[in-house]
C-alpha positions as CSV (number, residue, x, y, z in Angstrom):
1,X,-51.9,-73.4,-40.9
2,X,-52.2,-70.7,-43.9
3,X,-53.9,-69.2,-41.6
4,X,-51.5,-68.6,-39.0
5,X,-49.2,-67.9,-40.8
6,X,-50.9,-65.3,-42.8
7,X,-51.7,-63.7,-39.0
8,X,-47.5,-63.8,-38.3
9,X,-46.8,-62.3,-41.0
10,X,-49.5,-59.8,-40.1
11,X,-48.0,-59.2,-36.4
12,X,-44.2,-58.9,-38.0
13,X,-45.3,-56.6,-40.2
14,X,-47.1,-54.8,-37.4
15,X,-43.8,-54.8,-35.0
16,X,-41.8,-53.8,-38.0
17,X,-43.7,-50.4,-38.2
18,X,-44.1,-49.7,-34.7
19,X,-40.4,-49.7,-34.2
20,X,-39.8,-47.6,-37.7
21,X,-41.9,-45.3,-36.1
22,X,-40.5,-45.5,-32.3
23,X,-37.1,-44.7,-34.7
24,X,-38.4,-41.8,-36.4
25,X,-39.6,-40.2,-33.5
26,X,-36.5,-41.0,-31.2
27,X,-34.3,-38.1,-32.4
28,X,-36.6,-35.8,-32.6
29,X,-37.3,-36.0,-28.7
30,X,-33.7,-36.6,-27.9
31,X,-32.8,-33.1,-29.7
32,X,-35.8,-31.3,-27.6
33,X,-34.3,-33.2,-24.7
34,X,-30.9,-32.3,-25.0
35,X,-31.6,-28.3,-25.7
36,X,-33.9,-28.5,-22.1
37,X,-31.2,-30.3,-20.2
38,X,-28.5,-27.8,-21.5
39,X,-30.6,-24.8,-21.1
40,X,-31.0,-25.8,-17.6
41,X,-27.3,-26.8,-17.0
42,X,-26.7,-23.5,-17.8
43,X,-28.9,-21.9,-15.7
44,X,-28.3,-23.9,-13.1
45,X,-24.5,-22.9,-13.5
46,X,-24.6,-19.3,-13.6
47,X,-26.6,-19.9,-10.2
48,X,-24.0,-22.1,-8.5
49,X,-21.6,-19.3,-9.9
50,X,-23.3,-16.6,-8.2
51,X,-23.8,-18.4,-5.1
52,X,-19.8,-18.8,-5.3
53,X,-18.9,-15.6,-5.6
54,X,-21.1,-14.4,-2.4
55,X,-19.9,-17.3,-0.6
56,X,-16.1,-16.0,-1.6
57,X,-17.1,-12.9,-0.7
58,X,-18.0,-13.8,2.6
59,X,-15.0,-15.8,2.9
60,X,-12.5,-12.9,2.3
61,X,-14.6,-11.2,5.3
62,X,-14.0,-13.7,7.3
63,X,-10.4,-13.7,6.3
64,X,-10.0,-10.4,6.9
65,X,-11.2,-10.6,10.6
66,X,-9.7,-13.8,11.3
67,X,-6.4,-11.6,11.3
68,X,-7.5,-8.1,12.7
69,X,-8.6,-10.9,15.4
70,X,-5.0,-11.7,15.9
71,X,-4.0,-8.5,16.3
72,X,-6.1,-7.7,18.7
73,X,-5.3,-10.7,20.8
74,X,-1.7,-9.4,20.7
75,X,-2.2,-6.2,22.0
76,X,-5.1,-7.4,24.8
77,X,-2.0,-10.0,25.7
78,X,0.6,-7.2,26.0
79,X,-1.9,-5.1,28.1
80,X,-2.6,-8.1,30.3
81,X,1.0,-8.9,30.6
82,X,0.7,-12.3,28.9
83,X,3.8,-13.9,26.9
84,X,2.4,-14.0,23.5
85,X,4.2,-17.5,22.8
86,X,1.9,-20.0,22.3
87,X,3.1,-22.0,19.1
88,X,0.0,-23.1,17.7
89,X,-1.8,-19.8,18.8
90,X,1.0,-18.2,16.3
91,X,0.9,-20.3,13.8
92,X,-2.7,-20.1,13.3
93,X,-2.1,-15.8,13.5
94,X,0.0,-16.2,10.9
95,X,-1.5,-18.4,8.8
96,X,-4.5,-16.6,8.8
97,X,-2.3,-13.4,7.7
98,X,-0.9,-14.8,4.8
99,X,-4.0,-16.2,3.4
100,X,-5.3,-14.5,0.1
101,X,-8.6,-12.5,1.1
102,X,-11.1,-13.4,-1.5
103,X,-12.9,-10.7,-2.8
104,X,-14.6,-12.8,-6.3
105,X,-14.6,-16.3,-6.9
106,X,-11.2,-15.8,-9.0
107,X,-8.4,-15.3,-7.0
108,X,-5.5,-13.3,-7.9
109,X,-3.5,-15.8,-9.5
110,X,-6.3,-16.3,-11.8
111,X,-7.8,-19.8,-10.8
112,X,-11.2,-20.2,-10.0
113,X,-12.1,-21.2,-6.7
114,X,-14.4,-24.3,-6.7
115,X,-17.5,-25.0,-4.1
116,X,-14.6,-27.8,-2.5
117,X,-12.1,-25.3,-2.4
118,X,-14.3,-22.9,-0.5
119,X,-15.4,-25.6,1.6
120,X,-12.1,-26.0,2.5
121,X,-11.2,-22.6,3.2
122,X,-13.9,-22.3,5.7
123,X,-12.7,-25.5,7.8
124,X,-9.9,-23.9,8.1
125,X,-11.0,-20.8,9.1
126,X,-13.5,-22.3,11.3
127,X,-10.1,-24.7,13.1
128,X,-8.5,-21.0,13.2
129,X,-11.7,-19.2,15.1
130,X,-11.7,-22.2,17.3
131,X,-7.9,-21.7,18.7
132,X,-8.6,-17.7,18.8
133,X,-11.5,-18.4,21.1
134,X,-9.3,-20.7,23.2
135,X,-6.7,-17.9,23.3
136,X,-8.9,-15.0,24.2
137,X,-10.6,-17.7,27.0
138,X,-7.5,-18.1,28.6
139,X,-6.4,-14.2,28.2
140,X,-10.3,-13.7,30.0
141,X,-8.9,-16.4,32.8
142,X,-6.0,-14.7,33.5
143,X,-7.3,-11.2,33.9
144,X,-10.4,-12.4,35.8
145,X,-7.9,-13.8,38.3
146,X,-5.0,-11.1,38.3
147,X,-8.8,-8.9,39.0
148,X,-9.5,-11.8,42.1
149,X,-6.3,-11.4,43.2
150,X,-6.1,-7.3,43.4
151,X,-9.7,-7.2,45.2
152,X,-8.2,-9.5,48.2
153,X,-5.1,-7.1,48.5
154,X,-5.7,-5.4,51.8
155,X,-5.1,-1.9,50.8
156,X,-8.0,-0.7,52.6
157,X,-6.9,1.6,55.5
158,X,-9.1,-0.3,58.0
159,X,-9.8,2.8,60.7
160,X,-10.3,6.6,59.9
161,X,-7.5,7.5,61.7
162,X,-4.2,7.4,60.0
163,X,-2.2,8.4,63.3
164,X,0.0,5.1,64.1
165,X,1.0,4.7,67.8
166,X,3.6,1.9,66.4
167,X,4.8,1.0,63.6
168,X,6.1,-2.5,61.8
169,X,9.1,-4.1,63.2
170,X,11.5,-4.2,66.0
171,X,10.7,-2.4,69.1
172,X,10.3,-2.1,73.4
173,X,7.0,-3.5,73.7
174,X,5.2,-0.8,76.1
175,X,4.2,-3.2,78.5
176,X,6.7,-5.8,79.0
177,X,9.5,-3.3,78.3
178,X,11.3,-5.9,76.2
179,X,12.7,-6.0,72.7
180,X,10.2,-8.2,70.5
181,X,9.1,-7.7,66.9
182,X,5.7,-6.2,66.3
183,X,4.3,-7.9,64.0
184,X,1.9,-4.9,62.5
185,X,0.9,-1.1,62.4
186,X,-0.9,0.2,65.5
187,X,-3.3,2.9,65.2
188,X,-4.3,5.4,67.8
189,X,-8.0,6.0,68.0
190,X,-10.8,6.8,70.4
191,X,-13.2,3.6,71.8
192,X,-16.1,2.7,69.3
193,X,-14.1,4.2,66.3
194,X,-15.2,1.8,63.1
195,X,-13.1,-0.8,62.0
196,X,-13.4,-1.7,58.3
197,X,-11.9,-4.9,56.4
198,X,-8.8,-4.4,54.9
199,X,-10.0,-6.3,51.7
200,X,-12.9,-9.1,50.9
201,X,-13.0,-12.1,52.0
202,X,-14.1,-14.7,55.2
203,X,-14.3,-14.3,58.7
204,X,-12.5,-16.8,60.1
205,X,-11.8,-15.5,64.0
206,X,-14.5,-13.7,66.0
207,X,-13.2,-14.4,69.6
208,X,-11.3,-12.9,72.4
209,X,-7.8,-14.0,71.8
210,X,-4.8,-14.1,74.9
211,X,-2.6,-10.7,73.9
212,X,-5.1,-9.8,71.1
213,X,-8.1,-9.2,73.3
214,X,-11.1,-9.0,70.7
215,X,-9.6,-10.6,67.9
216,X,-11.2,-10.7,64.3
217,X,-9.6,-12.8,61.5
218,X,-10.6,-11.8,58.0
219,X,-9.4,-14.9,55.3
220,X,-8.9,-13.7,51.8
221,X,-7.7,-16.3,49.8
222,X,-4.0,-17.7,49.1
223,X,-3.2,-17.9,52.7
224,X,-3.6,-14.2,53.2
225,X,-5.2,-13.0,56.2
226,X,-5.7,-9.7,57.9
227,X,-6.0,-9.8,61.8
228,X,-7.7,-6.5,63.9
229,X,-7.1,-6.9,67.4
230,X,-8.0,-5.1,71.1
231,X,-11.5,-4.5,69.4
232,X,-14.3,-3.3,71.7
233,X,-17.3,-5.2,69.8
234,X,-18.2,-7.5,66.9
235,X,-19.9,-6.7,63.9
236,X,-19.0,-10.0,62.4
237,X,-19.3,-13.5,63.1
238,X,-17.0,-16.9,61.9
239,X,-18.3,-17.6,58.3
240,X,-19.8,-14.6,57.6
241,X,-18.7,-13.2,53.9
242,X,-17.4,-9.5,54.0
243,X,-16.2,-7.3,51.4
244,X,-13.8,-4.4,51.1
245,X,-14.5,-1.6,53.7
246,X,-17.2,-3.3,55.5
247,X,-18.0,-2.6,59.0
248,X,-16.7,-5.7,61.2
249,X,-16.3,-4.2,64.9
250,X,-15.5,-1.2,66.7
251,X,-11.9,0.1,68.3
252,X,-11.4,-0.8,72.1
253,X,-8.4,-1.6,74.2
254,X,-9.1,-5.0,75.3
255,X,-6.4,-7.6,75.8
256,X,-2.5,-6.5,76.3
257,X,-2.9,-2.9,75.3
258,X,-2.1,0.6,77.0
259,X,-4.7,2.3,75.5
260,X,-7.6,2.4,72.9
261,X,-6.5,2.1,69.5
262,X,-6.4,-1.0,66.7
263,X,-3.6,-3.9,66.6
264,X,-3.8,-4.1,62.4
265,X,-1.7,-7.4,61.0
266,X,-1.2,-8.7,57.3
267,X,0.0,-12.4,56.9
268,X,0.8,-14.3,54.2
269,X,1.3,-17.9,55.5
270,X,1.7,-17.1,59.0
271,X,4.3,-14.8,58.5
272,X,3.5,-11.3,59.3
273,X,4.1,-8.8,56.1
274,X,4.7,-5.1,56.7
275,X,1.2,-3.8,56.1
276,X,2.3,-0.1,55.2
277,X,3.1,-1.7,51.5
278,X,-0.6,-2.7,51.0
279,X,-1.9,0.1,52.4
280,X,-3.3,2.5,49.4
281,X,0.0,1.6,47.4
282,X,-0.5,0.9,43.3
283,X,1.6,-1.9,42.8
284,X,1.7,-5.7,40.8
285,X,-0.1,-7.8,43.4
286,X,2.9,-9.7,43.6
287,X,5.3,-7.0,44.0
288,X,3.6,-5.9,46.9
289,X,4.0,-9.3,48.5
290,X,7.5,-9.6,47.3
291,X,8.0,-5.9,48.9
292,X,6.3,-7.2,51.9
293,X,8.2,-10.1,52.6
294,X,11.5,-8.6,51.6
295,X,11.1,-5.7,53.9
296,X,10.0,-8.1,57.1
297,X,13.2,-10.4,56.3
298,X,15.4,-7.1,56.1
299,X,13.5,-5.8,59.7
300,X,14.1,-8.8,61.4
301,X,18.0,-9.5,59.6
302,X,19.3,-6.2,61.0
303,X,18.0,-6.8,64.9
304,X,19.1,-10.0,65.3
């Protein structure tokens, strides 16, 4: 029993002076500690600084481009004729105008922008790009199809000569001797002269017609068609695609005709336009249907 005891007393003692000496030794690694982890921190914040201040940096560029961006998109509206009145296309112009550009990572009403703040700025930014590209996609739409729709005007002067026999309108037709409405521009020319398409677009009638003789048919979208008539040959067939000025058949005087020249018609939904307004005029694509149509109402108004 002394024994044991003696050998507790031995261990307490022993325990006593291990954690005197754990105790001792404590502080002295918690100082060293503490001067590593602050020497780091401090390092390790002059970084994060620096990386702030280029990231501001970067942000005040993008700032600054967000709103020469919408300024641009103004003036490419005005030139393309588009009403610049989106709401939310406005707001986000003039949002991005009023935002401070950031030049350093203090702005100039002397707070510090933080990594969140930043963060922020750039969602923002990133919501505003995203509404600009929407905008200049739909700008790109409409001039892409106000471009569709001035390559299928038929302002090509489809033969090479610009003699016409008859003209739009009202008239004694030379074979009947009756009053009837022409319904397009005739033009005198010898047999086997070239007939070129008006504008792009599909054949839709290759075929001897009754009146029209050889009758080709040229679809160009939006229910306009061009129709060249008393033709001596094809060039074309149904289907086939054609573009401006193309060769689709020759000048002949088949059909009801007098004499060799080319029967030229414009329609816009079956009704026959005047095609002297297409015909190498520089005009709003619909003005020159509006002209069109107004002048064949007016026509056909004051003869009947």
């Amino acid at each position: 029993m002394a024994l044991l005891v003696v050998c507790a007393m031995g261990a307490s003692a022993m325990a006593g002076a291990w954690v005197q000496s754990q105790r001792s030794v404590r502080p002295v690694l918690s100082a060293q500690q503490e001067r590593v982890i602050s020497e780091q921190v401090l390092r390790d914040s002059a970084y994060v600084r620096q990386n702030v201040n280029q990231l501001a940096s970067k942000v005040g560029d993008l700032q600054a481009k967000i709103i020469a961006m919408g300024g641009l998109s103004k003036r490419v509206a005005e030139v393309a004729g588009v009403s610049y009145t989106d709401p939310e296309v406005q707001a986000t112009i003039e949002q991005a105008s009023m935002a401070p550009v950031m030049d350093d990572i203090t702005s100039e009403y002397g707070a510090s922008w933080s990594a969140e703040g930043l963060g922020r700025e750039l969602d923002m930014m990133t919501q505003q790009l995203s509404e600009q590209k929407d905008w200049f996609a739909m700008l790109d739409l409409v001039l892409t199809k106000r471009t569709g729709v001035e390559a299928s005007l038929p302002t090509y002067t489809p033969v090479n000569y610009p003699y016409l026999s008859s003209s739009f309108g009202w008239r004694r037709n030379p074979v009947t001797g009756r009053h009837t409405m022409h319904e397009g521009l005739d033009f005198a020319a010898p047999k086997g002269t070239p007939i070129h398409a008006a504008s792009g677009g599909v054949v839709t009638q290759a075929r001897y017609a009754s009146g029209y003789g050889k009758l080709i048919e040229i679809s160009h979208g939006n229910g306009l068609v061009t129709r060249y008539a008393h033709a001596s040959s094809f060039n074309v067939k149904v289907g086939d695609l054609v573009e401006k000025g193309q060769l689709i058949g020759r000048v002949g005087s088949t059909g009801r005709s007098t004499g060799s020249h080319l029967h030229f018609e414009v329609r816009m939904a079956g009704h026959p336009l005047d095609p002297t307004l297409f015909l190498a005029r520089q005009q709003e694509p619909k003005q020159l249907v509006t002209d069109a149509s107004g002048a064949t109402q007016a026509v056909t108004a004051k003869v009947r």
